[in-house]
C-alpha positions as a Markdown table, in Angstrom:
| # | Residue | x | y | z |
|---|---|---|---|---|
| 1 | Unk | 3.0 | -4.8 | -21.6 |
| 2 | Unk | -0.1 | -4.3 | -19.9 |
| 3 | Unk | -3.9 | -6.2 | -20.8 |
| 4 | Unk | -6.7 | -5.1 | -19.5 |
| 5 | Unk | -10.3 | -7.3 | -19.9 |
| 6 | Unk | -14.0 | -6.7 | -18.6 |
| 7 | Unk | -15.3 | -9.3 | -16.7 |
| 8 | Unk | -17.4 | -9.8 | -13.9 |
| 9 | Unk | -16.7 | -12.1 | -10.6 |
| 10 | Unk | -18.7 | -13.9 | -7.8 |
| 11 | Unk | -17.2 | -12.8 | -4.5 |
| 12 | Unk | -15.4 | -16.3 | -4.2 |
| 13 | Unk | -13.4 | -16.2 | -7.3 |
| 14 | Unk | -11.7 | -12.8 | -6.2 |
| 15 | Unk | -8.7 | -13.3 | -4.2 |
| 16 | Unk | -7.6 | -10.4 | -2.2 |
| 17 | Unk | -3.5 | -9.8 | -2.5 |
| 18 | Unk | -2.9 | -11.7 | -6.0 |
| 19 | Unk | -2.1 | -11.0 | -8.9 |
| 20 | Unk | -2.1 | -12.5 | -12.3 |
| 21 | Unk | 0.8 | -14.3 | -13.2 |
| 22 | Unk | 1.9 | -12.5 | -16.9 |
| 23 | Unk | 1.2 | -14.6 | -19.9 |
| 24 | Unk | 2.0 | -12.5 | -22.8 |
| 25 | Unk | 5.5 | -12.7 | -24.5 |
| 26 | Unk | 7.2 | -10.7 | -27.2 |
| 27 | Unk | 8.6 | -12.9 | -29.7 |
| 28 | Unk | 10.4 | -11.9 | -32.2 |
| 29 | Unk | 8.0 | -9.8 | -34.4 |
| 30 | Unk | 4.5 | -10.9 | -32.4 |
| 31 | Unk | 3.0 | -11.8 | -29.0 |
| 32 | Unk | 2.7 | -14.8 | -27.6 |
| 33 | Unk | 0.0 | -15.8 | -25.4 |
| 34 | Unk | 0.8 | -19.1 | -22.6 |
| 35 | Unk | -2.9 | -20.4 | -22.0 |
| 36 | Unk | -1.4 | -23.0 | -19.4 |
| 37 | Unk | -0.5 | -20.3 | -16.8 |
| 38 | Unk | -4.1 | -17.8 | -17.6 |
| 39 | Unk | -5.5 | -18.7 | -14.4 |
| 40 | Unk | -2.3 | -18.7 | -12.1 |
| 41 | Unk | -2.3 | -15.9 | -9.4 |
| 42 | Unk | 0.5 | -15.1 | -7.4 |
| 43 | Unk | 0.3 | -13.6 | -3.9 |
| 44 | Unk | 1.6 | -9.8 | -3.3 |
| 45 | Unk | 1.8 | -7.8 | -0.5 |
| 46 | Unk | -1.6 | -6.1 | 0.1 |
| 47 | Unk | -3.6 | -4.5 | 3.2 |
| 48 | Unk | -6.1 | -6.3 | 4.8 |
| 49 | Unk | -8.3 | -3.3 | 4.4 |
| 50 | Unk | -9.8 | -1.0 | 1.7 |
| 51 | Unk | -7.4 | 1.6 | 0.7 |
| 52 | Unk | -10.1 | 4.3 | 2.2 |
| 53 | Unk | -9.6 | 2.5 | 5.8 |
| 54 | Unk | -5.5 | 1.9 | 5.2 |
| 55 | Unk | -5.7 | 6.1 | 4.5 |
| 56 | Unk | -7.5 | 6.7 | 8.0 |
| 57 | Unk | -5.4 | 4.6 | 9.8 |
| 58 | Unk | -2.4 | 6.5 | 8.5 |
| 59 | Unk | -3.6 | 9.7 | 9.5 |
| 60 | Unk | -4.9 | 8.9 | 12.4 |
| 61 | Unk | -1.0 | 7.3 | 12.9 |
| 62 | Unk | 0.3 | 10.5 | 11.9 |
| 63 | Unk | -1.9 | 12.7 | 14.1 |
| 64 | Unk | -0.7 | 10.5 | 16.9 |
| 65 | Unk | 2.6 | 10.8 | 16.0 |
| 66 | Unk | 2.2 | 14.9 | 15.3 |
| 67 | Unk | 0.3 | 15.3 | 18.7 |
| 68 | Unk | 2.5 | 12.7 | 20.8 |
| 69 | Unk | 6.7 | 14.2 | 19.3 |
| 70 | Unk | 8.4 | 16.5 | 21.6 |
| 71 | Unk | 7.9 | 20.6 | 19.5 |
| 72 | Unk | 10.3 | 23.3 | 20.4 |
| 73 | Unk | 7.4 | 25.7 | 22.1 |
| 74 | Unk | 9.1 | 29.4 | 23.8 |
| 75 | Unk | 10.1 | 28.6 | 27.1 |
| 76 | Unk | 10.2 | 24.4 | 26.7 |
| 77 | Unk | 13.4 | 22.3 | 25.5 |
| 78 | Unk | 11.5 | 19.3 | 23.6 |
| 79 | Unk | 8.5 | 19.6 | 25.3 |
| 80 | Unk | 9.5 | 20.0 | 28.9 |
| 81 | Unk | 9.8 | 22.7 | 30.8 |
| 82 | Unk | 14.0 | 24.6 | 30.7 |
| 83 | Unk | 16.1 | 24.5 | 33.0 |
| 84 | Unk | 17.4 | 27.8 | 34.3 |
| 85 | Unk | 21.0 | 26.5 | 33.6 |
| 86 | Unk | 20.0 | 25.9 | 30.0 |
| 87 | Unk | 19.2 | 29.5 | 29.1 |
């Protein structure tokens, strides 16, 4: 089951990489809410940067990767130069 709530936070009550710990049950016929755990976070793994700088660092991976892998060219054998023997 998922909550969702509006609120607002000062910078030094967000903590980046947690997540709230769940506090609703289903009981048999209702929901039950555990106030004693609302506040608990628990850590998950999470990127040190925004999501827009983890997407530029991937492609910027991946065009070093696309421009630094071996391609079958005409008249190359992964990149280098064939042998004579090889054709």
């Amino acid at each position: 089951m998922t909550c969702q709530a509006r609120c607002s936070y000062v910078d030094r009550e967000v903590l980046w990489g947690h997540r709230f710990n769940p506090v609703l049950t289903l009981e048999t016929g209702f929901y039950e809410v555990d106030y004693t755990t609302f506040h608990d976070t628990y850590e998950t793994p999470t990127p040190a940067c925004s999501a827009k700088q983890l997407e530029e660092l991937q492609r910027g991976d991946r065009l070093f990767h696309h421009l630094h892998t071996p391609q079958q060219i005409e008249g190359t054998q992964n990149g280098a130069p064939r042998s004579d023997n090889n054709n």
